[in-house]
C-alpha positions as CSV (number, residue, x, y, z in Angstrom):
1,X,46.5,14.0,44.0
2,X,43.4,13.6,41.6
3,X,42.3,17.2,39.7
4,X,38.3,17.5,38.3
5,X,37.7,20.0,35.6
6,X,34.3,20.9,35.6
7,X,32.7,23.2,33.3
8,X,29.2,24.3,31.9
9,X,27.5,22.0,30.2
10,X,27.4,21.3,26.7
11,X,24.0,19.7,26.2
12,X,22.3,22.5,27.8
13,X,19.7,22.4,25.2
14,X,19.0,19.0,26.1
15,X,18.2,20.1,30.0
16,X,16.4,22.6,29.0
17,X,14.2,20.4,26.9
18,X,14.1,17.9,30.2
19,X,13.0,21.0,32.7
20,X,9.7,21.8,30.3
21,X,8.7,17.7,30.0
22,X,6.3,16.3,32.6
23,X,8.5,13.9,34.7
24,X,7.4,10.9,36.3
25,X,6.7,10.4,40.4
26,X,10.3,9.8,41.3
27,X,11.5,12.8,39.8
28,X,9.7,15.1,42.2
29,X,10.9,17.8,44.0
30,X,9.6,17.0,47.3
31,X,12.3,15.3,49.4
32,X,10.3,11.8,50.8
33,X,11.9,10.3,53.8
34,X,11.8,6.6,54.7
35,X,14.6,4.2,56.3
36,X,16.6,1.7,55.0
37,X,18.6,-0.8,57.0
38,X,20.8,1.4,59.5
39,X,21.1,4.1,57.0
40,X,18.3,6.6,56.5
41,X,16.3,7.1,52.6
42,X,16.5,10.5,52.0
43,X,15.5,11.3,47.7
44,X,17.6,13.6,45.9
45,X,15.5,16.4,44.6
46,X,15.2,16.5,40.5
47,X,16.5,19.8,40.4
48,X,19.6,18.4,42.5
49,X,20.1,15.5,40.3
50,X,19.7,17.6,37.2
51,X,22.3,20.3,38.6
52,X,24.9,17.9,38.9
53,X,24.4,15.9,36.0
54,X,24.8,18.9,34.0
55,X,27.8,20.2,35.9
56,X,29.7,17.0,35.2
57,X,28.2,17.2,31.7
58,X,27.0,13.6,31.7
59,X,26.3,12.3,28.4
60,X,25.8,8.5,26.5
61,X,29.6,8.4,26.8
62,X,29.5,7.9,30.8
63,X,28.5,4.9,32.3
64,X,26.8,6.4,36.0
65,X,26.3,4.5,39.0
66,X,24.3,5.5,41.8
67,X,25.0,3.4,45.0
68,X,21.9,3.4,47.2
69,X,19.5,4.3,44.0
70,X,16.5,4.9,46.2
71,X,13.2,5.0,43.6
72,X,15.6,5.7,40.5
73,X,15.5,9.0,40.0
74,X,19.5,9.6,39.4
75,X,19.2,6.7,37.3
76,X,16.5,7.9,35.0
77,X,17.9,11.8,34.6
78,X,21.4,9.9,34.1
79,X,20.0,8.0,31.0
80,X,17.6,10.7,29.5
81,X,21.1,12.6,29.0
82,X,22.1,9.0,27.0
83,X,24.3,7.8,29.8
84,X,24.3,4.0,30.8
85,X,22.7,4.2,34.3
86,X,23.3,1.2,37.2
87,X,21.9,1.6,40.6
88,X,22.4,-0.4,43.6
89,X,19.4,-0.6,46.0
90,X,18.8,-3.4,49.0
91,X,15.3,-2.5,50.0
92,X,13.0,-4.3,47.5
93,X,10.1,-1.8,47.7
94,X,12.5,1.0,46.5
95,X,13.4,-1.1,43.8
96,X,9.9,-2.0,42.5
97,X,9.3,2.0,43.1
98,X,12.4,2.1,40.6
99,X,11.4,-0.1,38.0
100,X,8.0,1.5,37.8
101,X,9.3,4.5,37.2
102,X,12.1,3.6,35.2
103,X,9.2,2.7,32.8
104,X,7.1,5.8,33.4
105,X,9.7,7.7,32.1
106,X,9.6,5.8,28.5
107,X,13.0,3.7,29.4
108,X,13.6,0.0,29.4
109,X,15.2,-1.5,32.3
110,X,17.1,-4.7,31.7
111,X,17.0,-4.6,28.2
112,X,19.8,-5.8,25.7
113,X,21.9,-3.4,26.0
114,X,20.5,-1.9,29.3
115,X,20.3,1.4,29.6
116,X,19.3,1.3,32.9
117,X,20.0,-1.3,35.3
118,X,19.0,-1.7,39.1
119,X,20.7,-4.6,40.9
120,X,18.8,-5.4,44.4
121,X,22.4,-6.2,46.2
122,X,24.3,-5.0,49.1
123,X,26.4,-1.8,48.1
124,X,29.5,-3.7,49.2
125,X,28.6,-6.0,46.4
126,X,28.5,-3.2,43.6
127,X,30.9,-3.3,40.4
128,X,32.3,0.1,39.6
129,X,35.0,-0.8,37.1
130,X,33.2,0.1,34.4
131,X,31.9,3.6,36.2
132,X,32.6,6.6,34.7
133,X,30.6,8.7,37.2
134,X,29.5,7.2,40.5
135,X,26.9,9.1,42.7
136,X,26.5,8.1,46.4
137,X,23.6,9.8,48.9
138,X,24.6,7.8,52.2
139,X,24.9,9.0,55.7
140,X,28.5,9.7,57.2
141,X,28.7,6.2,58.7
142,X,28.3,4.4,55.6
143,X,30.8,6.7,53.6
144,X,33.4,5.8,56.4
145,X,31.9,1.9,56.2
146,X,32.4,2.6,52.2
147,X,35.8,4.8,52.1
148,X,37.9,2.1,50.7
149,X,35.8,0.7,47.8
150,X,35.4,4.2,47.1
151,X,38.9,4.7,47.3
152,X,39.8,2.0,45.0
153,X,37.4,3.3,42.6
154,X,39.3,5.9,42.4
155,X,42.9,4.6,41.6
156,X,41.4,3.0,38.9
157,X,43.1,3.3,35.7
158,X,41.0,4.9,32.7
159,X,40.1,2.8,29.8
160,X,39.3,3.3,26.3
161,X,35.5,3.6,28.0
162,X,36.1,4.6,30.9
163,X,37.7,8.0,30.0
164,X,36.8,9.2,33.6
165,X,36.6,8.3,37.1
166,X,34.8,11.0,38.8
167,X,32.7,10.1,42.5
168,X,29.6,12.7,44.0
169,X,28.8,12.5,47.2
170,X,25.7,14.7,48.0
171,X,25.0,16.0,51.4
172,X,27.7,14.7,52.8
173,X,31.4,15.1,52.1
174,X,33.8,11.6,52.4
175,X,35.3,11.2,55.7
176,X,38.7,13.3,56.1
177,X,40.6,10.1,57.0
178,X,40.4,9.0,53.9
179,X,44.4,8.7,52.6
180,X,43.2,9.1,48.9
181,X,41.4,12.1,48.8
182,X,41.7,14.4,52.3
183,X,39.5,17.0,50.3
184,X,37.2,17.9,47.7
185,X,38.2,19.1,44.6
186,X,34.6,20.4,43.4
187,X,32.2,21.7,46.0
188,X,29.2,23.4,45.2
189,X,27.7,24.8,48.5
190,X,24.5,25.7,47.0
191,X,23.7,22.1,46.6
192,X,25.8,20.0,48.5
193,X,27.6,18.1,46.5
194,X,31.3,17.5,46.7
195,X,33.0,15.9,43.9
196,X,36.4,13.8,43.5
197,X,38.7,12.0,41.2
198,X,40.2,12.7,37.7
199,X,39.1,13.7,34.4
């Protein structure tokens, strides 16, 4: 079986610093709903995406990627902790919405070396070997449709860089047929979010 350990974070000063700045758009609270292919757009509050980020005490050693990256928003409090951030998205408005905001809040997308990158690509399509942290927000069809890249994602080995593999689902918990993981090993009820793999 994999184990988490999760504690409090370490950079608190740092959230604390990122709860009193104005944030762009796609950092809102408001959840926004939308579709997206067959599964449905539902944002991730800030205030969820800064609750886990700090749980999982995400810093610029992680490399985070959030498959089904919406307008960003994971992404962007991802790399105002100093982590790498990657993001998979399909629907080419959300991407633009991304990029824009991406921008807005003072980072570079696509630079050299990229701090934050958004690949418009089929999630099936998304490289995670290099993921220390990888966030997914998807309906209970596409975990099932996605339960054994995620699986393999998680038998990777660590690397000198990859020190972790650690997946969040939000809302949602992975499908209980999965052979790799039949249960969480992190759950925090108050925000949904159900975490698994090794640290």
């Amino acid at each position: 079986h994999f184990f988490v350990l999760v504690g409090f974070c370490k950079g608190g000063g740092v959230s604390a610093r990122l709860m009193e700045t104005e944030l762009p758009f796609a950092l809102a609270e408001e959840p926004c709903y939308g579709t997206w292919t067959s599964n449905v757009f539902t944002r991730t509050t800030g205030s969820a995406a800064r609750h886990v980020l700090e749980k999982l005490d995400v810093d610029k050693s992680d490399v985070l990627v959030d498959m089904g990256s919406g307008d960003g928003r994971v992404l962007i409090q991802a790399a105002l902790r100093g982590a790498r951030a990657v993001g998979y998205e399909l629907n080419s408005e959300l991407v633009a919405q991304a990029k824009t905001a991406v921008a807005e809040a003072g980072l570079q997308e696509g630079s050299s070396p990229s701090q934050v990158e958004i690949c418009q690509t089929s999630l099936t399509e998304a490289d995670l070997s290099a993921a220390t942290v990888v966030f997914v927000y998807l309906t209970p069809k596409w975990l099932r449709l996605l339960a054994s890249k995620l699986e393999g994602y998680l038998r990777l080995p660590r690397t000198e860089r990859a020190t972790r593999r650690l997946l969040v689902t939000y809302e949602f918990e992975m499908p209980p047929t999965c052979t790799e993981f039949k249960s969480p090993l992190q759950q925090d009820i108050s925000y949904a979010f159900w975490v698994y793999g090794s640290q």
